[in-house]
C-alpha positions as CSV (number, residue, x, y, z in Angstrom):
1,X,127.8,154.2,107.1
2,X,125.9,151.5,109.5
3,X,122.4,152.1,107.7
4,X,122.8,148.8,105.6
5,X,124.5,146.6,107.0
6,X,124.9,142.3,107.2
7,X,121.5,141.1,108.2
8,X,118.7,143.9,109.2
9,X,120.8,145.2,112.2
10,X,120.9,149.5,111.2
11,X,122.7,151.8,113.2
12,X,123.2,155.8,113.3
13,X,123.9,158.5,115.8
14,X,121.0,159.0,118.5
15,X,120.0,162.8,116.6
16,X,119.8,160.6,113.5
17,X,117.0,158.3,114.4
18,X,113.9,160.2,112.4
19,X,115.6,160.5,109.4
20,X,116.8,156.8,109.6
21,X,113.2,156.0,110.0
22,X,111.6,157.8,107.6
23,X,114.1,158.1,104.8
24,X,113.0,157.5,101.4
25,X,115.1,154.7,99.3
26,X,115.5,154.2,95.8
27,X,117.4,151.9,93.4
28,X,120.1,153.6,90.7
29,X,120.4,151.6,87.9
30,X,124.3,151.2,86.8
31,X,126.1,149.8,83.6
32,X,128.6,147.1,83.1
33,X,130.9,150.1,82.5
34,X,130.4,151.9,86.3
35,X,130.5,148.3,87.9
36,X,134.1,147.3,85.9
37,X,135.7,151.2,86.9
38,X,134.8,150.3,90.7
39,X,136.1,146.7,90.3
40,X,139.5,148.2,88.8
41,X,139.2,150.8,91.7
42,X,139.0,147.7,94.3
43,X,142.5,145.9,92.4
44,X,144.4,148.9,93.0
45,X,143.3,149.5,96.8
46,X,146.2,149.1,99.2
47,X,143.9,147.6,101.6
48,X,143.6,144.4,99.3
49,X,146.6,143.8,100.4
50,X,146.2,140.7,103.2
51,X,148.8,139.6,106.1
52,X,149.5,136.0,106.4
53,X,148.6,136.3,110.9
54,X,145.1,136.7,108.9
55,X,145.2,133.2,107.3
56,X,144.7,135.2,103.5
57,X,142.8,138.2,104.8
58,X,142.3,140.8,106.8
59,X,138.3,140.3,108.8
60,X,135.8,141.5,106.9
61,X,138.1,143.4,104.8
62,X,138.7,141.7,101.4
63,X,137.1,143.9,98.8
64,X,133.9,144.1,98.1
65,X,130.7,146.2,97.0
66,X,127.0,145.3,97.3
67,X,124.6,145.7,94.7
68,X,120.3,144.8,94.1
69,X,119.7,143.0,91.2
70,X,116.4,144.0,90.0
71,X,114.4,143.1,87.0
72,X,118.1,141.4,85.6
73,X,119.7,144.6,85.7
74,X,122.2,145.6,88.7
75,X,121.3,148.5,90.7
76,X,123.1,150.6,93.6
77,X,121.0,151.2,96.4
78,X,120.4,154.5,98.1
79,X,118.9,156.2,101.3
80,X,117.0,152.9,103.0
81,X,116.8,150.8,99.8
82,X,118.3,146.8,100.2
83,X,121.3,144.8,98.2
84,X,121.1,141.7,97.4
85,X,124.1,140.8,96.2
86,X,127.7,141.6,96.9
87,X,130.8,141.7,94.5
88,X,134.5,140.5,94.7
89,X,137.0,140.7,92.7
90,X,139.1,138.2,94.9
91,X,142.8,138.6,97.0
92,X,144.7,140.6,95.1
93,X,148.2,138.6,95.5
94,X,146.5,135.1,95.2
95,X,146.1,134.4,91.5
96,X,142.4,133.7,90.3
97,X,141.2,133.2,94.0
98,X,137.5,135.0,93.5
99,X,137.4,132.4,90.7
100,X,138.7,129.7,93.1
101,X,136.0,130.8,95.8
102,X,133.1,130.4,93.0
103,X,134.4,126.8,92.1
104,X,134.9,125.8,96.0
105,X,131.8,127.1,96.7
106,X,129.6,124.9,93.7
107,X,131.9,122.0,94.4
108,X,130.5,122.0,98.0
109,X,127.1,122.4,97.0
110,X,126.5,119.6,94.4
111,X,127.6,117.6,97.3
112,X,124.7,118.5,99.1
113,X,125.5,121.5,101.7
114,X,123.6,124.4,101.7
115,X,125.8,127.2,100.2
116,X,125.2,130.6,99.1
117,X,124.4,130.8,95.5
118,X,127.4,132.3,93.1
119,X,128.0,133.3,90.0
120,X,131.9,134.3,88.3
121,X,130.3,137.2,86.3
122,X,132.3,139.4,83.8
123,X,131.7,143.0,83.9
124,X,134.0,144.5,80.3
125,X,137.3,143.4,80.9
126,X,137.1,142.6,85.2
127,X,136.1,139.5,85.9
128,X,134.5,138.9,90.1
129,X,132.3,136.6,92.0
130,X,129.0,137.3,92.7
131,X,127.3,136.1,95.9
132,X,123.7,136.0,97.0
133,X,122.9,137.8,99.5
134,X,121.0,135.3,102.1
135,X,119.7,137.8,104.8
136,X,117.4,139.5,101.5
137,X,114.4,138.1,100.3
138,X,111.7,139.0,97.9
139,X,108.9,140.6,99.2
140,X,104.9,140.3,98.5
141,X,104.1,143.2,96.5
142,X,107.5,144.0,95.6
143,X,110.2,145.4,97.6
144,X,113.7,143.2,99.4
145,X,113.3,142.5,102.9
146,X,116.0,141.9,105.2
147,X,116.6,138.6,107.4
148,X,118.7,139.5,111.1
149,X,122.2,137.7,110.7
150,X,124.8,137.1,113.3
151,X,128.1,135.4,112.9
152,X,128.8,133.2,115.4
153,X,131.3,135.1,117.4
154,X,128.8,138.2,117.3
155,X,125.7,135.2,118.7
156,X,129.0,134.8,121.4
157,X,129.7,138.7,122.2
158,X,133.0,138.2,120.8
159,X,135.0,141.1,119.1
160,X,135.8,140.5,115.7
161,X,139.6,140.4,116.3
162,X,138.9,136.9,118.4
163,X,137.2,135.2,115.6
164,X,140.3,132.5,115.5
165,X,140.2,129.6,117.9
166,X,143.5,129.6,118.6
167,X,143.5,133.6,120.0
168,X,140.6,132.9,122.1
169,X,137.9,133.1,119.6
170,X,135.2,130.6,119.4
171,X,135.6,126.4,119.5
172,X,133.1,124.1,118.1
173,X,131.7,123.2,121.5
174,X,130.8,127.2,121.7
175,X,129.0,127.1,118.5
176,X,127.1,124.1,119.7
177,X,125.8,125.8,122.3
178,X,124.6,128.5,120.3
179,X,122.8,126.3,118.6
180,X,121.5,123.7,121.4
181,X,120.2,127.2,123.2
182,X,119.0,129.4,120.2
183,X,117.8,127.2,117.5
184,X,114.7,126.4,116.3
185,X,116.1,123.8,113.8
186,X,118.4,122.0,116.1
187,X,119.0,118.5,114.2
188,X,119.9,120.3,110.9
189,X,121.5,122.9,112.3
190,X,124.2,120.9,114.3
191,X,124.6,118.8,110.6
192,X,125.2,122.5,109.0
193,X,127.6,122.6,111.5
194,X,129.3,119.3,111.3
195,X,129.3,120.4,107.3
196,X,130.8,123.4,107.8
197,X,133.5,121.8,110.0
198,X,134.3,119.3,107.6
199,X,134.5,120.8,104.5
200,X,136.9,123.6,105.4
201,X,139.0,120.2,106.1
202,X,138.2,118.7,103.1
203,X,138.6,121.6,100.9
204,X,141.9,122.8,102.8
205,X,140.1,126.4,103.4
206,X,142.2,128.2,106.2
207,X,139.9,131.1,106.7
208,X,136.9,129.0,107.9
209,X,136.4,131.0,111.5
210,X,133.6,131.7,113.6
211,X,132.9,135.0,111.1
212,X,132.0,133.1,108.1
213,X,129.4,130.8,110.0
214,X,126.2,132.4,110.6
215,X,122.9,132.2,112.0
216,X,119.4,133.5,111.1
217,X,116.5,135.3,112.8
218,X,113.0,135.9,111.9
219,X,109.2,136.3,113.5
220,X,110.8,133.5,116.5
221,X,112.7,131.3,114.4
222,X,116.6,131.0,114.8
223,X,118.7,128.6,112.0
224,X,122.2,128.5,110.5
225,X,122.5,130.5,107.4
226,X,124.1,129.1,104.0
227,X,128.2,128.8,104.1
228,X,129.6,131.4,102.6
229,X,133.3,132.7,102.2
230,X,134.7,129.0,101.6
231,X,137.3,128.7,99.3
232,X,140.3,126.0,99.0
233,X,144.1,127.0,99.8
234,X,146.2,124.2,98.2
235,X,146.0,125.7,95.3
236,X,148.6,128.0,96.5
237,X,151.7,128.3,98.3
238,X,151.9,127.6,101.8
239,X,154.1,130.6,102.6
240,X,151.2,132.6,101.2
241,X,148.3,130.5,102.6
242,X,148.0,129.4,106.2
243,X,147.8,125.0,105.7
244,X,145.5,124.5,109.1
245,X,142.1,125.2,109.5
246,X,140.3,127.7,111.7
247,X,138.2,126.0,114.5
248,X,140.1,122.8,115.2
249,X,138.7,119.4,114.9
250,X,139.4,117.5,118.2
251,X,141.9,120.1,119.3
252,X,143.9,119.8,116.6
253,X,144.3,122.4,113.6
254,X,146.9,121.0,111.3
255,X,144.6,119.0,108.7
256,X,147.9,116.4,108.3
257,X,147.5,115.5,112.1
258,X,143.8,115.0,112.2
259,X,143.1,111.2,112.9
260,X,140.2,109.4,113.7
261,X,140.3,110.2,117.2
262,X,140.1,113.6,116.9
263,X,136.8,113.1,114.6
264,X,135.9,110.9,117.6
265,X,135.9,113.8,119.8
266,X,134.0,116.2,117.3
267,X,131.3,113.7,117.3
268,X,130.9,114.2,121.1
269,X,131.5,118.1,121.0
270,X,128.3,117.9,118.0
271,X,126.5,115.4,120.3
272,X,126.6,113.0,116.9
273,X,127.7,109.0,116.5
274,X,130.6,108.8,115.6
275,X,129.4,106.3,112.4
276,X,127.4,109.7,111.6
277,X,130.0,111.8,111.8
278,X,132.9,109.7,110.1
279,X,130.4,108.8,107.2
280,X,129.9,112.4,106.3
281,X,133.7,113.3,106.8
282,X,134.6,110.2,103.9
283,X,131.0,111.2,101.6
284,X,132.8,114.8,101.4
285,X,136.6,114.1,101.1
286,X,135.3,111.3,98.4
287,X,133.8,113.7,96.1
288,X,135.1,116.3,96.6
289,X,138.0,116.5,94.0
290,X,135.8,115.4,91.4
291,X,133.2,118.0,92.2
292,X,135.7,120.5,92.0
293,X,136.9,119.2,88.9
294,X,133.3,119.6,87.2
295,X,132.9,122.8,88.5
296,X,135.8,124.3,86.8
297,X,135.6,122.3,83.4
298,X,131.7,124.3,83.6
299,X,133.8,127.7,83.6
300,X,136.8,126.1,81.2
301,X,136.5,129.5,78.9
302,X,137.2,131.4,82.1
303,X,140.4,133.2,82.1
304,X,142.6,131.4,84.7
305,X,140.5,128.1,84.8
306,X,142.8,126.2,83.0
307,X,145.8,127.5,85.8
308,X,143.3,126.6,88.3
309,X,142.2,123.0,87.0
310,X,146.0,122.3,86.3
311,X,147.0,123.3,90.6
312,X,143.9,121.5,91.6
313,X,144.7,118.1,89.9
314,X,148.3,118.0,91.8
315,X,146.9,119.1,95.3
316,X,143.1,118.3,96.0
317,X,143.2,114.2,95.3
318,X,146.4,113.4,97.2
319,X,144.5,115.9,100.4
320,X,141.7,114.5,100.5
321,X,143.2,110.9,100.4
322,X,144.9,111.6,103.2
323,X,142.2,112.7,105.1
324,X,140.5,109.5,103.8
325,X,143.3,106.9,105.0
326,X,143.8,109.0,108.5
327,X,139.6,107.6,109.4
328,X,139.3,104.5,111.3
């Protein structure tokens, strides 16, 4: 436990510290078989089970299970050996919702954000996402090296439990200063930002907080990672799935009372022109039903991608016109 963790942060008890240092590491490889029984083992863990003061889940807790994908075979890694992938079979009580993540997730990057590559993979008869891991790389010779990660409210020495705005957890002008102090990409970076604030509007994700925004560390450079963990929640019902977002958009949460002057005040909080801002806010709710619709007609012999294509084409036009007619 704590010896790979998110980014290359390891940890272990103080009479530990040789053996974490010089432990050998090796990677097992596993069969579609082994990876399906753990997936079935994940579906029938109580702690699936989300609570709707969580938005759909509990932090950092949704199922999951990270594997190395090594010569196109999946591997488990032991002792000091890397992942570089992780595995989820989605919210248990929200139907198709790992399939729903994968869509949300290509939607938003064929409209040009930087996203963290997936794949809706089937292992026998369990179906999961698979996400790229984005603090692994390939190294020279051989080998995965790690990248340092911290989610914004760690980059703010915030506990996890205040990673929503509205229970004291980070705002958008706290993130900004991350970045305005830390980064060594500071242009892009505050876009990624402005992205990442926009298209958990546009895509109606609740669970966009300051956990699921990262940034990046290596040999003196500091950037914002890929999004990850973005995934749309008009598909389902609103007793189920919190309807405002995490980190509020001129002070204002609910996506239904976001006007223009509350992008207004974003655009100051990001240090960006309004124009700038507004013209990436209507790009986005613009294409994004239609991306979204493309992205699940490329998985229509999915299981569930018909349910999903069917829920989409009542809810994700009429939101995002909304968001369009509520700008200027």
């Amino acid at each position: 436990m704590g010896w790979d963790c998110p980014g290359a942060v390891q940890f272990c008890r103080p009479g530990d510290i040789n053996l974490l240092v010089s432990r050998p590491g090796d990677h097992v490889e596993v069969n579609e078989a082994d990876l399906a029984r753990r997936l079935r083992d994940l579906r029938h863990d109580p702690a699936s089970w989300t609570m709707p003061a969580e938005h759909w889940s509990l932090g950092g807790q949704q199922e999951k299970f990270a594997l190395a994908r090594i010569g196109g075979r999946w591997h488990e890694a032991h002792g000091a050996a890397a992942t570089t992938h992780i595995v989820k079979p989605g919210i248990r009580h929200l139907q198709n919702q790992a399939l729903v993540e994968h869509v949300t997730m290509s939607a938003a990057a064929s409209l040009g954000l930087e996203i963290a590559g997936s794949n809706f993979v089937k292992f026998e008869d369990e179906w999961a996402i698979v996400v790229e891991r984005f603090d692994r790389f390939g190294m020279v010779g051989g080998g995965i090296g790690r990248l340092h990660q911290e989610d914004f409210c760690q980059a703010l020495g915030r506990m996890p439990s205040a990673k929503y705005e509205q229970r004291g957890g980070p705002t958008l002008g706290d993130m900004v200063r991350v970045i305005r102090q830390e980064s060594t990409r500071e242009e892009s970076d505050i876009l990624a930002l402005a992205d990442f604030l926009i298209i958990n509007v546009v895509a109606g994700a609740p669970d966009g907080h300051s956990k699921n925004i990262a940034i990046l560390r290596s040999a003196g450079a500091t950037w914002v990672a890929p999004l990850y963990d973005l995934a749309t929640g008009l598909l389902y019902d609103s007793r189920d799935v919190d309807r405002s977002i995490a980190v509020s958009v001129g002070g204002e949460r609910s996506v239904a009372r976001i006007r223009q002057r509350q992008w207004d005040k974003a655009a100051t909080t990001l240090g960006l022109s309004v124009d700038v801002l507004t013209a990436r806010v209507s790009h986005l709710a613009r294409g994004f039903p239609k991306a979204f619709d493309s992205a699940v007609h490329s998985m229509i012999a999915v299981p569930g991608s018909e349910a999903v294509l069917e829920r989409a084409s009542k809810n994700l036009t009429p939101h995002c016109e909304r968001i369009l007619a509520q700008l200027g």
